[in-house]
PLY file of the C-alpha trace (Angstrom):
ply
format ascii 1.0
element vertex 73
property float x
property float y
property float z
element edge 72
property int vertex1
property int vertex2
end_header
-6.95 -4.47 -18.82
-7.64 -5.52 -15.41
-4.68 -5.54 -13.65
-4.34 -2.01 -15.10
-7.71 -0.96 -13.78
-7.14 -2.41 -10.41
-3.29 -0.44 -10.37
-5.15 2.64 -11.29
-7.59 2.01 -8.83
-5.18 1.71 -5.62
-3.20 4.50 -7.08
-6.08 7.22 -7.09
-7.10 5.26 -3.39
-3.56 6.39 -2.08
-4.10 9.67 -3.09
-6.77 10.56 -1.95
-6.38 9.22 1.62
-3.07 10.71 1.97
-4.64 14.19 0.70
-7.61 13.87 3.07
-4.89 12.27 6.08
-3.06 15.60 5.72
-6.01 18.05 5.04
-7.85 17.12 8.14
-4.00 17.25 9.85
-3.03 20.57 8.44
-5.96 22.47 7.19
-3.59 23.26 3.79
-4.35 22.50 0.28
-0.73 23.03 -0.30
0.55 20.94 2.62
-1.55 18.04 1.07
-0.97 18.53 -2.43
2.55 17.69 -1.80
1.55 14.78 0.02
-0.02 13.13 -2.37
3.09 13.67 -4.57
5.67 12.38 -1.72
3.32 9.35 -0.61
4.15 7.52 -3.65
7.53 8.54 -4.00
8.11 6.68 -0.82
5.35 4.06 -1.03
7.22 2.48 -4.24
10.45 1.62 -2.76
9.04 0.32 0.72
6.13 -1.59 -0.12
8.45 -4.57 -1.25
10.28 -5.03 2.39
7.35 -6.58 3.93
7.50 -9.47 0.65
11.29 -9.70 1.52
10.96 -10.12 4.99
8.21 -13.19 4.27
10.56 -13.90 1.54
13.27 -15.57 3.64
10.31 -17.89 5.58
10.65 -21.39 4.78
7.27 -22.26 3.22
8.05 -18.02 1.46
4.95 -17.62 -1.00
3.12 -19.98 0.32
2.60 -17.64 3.17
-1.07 -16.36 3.50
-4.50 -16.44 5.16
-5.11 -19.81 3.68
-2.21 -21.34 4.48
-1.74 -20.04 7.61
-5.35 -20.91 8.97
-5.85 -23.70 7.26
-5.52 -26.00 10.63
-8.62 -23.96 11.72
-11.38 -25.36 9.85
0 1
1 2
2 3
3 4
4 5
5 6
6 7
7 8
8 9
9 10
10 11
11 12
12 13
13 14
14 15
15 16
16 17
17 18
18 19
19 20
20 21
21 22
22 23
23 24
24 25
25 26
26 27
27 28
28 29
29 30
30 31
31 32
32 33
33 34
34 35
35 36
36 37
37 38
38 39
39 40
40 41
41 42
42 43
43 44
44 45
45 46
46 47
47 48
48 49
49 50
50 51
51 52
52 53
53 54
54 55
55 56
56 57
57 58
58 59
59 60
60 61
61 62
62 63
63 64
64 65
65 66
66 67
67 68
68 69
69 70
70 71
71 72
């Protein structure tokens, strides 16, 4: 129930900030209605590259803000 809450959640987020991105660009409803339909359309397949990319790193999910900094403290 929570991981669909928190799906739902960034879902409505994208939305909205691509409609208000492209309303305060255009001045059209129309204009941003549409770009709240094309932002996911391309969102889906594109948001995995950046895991790929990390993928092929040789410590791959180990990767993150933890890890990475953990030298720092």
């Amino acid at each position: 129930m929570v991981i669909a809450a928190k799906k739902t959640s960034q879902v409505i987020t994208h939305m909205t900030i691509a409609f208000a991105i492209a309303y305060a660009m255009t001045g059209s409803v129309m204009f941003s209605g549409l770009a709240i339909i094309i932002e996911p359309v391309i969102n889906a397949p594109v948001a995995p590259l950046p895991r790929k990319s990390v993928g092929g790193h040789p410590r791959g999910s180990e990767i993150g803000s933890r890890t990475l900094y953990a030298h720092c403290r």
